[in-house]
KEKE-3310 file (N, C-alpha, C; in steps of 0.2 Angstrom, whole numbers, plus 5000, padded with zeros to 4 digits):
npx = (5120:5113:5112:5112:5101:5096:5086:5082:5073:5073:5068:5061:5066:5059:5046:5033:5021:5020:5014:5015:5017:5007:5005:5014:5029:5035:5029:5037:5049:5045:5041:5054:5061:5052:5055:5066:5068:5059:5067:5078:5087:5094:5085:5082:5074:5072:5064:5067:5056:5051:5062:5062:5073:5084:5095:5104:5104:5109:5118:5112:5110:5126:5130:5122:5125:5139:5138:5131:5140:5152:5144:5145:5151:5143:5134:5130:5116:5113:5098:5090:5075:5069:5063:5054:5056:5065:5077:5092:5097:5097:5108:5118:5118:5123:5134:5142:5142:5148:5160:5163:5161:5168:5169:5164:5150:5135:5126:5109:5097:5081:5062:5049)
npy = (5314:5326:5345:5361:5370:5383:5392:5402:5415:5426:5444:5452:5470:5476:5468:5472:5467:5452:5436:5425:5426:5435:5437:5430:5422:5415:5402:5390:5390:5389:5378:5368:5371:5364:5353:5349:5353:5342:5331:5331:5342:5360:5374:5388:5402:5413:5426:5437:5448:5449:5451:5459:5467:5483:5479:5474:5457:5449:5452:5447:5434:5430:5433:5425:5413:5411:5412:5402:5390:5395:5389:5375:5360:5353:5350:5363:5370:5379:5383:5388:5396:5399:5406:5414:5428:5430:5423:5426:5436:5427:5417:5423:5428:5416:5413:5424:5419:5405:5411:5415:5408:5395:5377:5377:5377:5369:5372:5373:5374:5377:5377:5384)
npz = (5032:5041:5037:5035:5028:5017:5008:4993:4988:4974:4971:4956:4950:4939:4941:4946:4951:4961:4959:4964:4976:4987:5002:5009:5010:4997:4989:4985:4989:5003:5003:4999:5011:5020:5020:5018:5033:5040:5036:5043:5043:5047:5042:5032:5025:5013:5005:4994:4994:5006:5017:5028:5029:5022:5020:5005:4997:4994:5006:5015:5014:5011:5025:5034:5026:5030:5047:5049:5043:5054:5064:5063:5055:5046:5029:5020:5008:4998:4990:4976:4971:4954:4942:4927:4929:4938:4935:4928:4939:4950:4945:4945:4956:4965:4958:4963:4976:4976:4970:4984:4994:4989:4988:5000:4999:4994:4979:4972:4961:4955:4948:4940)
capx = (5121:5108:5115:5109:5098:5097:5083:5081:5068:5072:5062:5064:5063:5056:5040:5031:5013:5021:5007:5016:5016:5005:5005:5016:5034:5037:5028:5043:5055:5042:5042:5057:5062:5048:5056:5072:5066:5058:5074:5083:5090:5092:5084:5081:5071:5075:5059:5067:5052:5050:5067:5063:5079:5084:5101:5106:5099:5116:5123:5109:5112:5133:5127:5119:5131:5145:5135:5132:5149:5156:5143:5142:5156:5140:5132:5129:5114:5109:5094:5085:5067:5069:5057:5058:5060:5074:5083:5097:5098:5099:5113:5124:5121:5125:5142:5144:5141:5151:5167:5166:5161:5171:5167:5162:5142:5132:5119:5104:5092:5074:5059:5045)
capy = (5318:5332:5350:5367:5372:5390:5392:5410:5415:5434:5447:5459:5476:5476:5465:5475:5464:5443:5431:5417:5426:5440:5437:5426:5419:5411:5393:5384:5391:5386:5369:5367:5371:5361:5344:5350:5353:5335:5328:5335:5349:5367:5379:5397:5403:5420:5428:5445:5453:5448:5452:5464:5473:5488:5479:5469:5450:5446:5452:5445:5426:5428:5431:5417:5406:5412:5410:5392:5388:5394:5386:5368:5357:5349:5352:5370:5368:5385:5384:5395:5395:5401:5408:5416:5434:5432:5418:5432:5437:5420:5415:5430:5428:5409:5410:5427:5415:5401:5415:5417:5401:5389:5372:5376:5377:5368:5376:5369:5378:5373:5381:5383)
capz = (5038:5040:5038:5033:5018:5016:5002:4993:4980:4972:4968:4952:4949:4935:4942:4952:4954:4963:4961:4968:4985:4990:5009:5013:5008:4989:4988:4983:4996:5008:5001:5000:5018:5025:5015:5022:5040:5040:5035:5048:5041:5052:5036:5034:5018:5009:4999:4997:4996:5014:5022:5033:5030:5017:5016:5000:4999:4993:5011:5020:5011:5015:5036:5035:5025:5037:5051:5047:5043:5059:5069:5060:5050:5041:5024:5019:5004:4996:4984:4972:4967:4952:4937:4921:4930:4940:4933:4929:4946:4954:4942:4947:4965:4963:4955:4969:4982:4974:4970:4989:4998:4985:4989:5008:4998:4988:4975:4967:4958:4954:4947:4932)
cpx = (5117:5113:5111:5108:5096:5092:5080:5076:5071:5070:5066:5061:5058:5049:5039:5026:5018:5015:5009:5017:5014:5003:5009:5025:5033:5035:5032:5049:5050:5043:5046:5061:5059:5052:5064:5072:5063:5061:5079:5086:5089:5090:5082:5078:5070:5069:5061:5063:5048:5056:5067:5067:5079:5092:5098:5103:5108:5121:5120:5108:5120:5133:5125:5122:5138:5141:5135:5138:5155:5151:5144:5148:5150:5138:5129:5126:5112:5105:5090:5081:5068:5063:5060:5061:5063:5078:5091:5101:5103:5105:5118:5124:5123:5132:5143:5146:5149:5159:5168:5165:5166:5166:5164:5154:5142:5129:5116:5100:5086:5069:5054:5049)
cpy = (5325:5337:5356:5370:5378:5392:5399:5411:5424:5438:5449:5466:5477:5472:5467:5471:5458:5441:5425:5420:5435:5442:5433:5422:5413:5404:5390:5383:5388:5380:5364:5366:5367:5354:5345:5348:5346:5332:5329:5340:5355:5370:5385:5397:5410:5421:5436:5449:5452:5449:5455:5469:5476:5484:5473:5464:5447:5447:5446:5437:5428:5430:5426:5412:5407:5411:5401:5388:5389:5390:5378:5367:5354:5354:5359:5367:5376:5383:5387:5394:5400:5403:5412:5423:5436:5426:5421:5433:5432:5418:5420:5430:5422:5411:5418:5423:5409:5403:5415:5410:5396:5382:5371:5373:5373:5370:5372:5373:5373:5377:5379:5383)
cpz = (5037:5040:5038:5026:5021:5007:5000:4986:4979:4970:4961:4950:4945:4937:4949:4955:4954:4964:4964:4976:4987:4997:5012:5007:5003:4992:4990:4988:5000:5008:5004:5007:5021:5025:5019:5029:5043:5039:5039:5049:5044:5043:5036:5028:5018:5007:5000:4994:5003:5018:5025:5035:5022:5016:5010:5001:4996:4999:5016:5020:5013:5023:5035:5032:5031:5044:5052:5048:5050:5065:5068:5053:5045:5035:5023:5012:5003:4991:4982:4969:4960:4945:4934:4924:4935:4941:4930:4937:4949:4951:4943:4955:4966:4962:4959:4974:4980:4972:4979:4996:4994:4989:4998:5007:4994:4985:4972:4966:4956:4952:4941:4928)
residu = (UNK:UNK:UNK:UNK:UNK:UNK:UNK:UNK:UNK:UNK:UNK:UNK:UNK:UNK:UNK:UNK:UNK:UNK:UNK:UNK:UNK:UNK:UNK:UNK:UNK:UNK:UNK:UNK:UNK:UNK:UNK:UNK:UNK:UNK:UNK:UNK:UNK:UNK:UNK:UNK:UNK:UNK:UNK:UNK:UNK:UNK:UNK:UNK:UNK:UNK:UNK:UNK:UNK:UNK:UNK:UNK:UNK:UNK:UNK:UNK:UNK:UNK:UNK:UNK:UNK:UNK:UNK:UNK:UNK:UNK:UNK:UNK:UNK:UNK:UNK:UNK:UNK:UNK:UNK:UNK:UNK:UNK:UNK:UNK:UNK:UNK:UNK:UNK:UNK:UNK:UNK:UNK:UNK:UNK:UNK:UNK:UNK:UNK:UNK:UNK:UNK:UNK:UNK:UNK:UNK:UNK:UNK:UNK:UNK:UNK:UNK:UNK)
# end
């Protein structure tokens, strides 16, 4: 049963120069929503150096999983592109999300 995938790539502070996306939202995350979206699935894709907001990525991924949740009983998938410089991150928003979703989400991660 199709649901919603929610795919989030992270930046880091510490890397100032992204070569995986200098005009345009993270490869991967692209990807992967397209494969989503062609599968039925509602998707949304995070590259937070594209959010267009100054809030947190960690507030602006729990809106949209609560979101989700109250519109739709089906699958809620989060997945993180992830790379060597912010495979930290993404493992700490992961088990954030997973302390406050419990089993309502899925997580997958993916990456070089």
């Amino acid at each position: 049963m199709p649901g919603y995938f929610l795919a989030v790539h992270l930046n880091a502070t510490e890397t100032e120069n992204r070569h995986d996306t200098l005009m345009m939202i993270n490869g991967g995350v692209a990807c992967l929503g397209q494969i989503a979206f062609e599968q039925g699935w509602e998707t949304e894709a995070i590259d937070e150096t594209f959010t267009g907001s100054e809030e947190p990525v960690e507030e602006i991924v729990s809106q949209k999983i609560d979101r989700a949740l109250t519109q739709s009983q089906r699958a809620i998938v989060v997945g993180f592109s992830v790379l060597e410089y912010n495979a930290r991150r993404s493992i700490e928003l992961a088990q954030k999300l997973r302390e406050k979703f419990g089993d309502h989400i899925k997580l997958i991660a993916g990456g070089q």
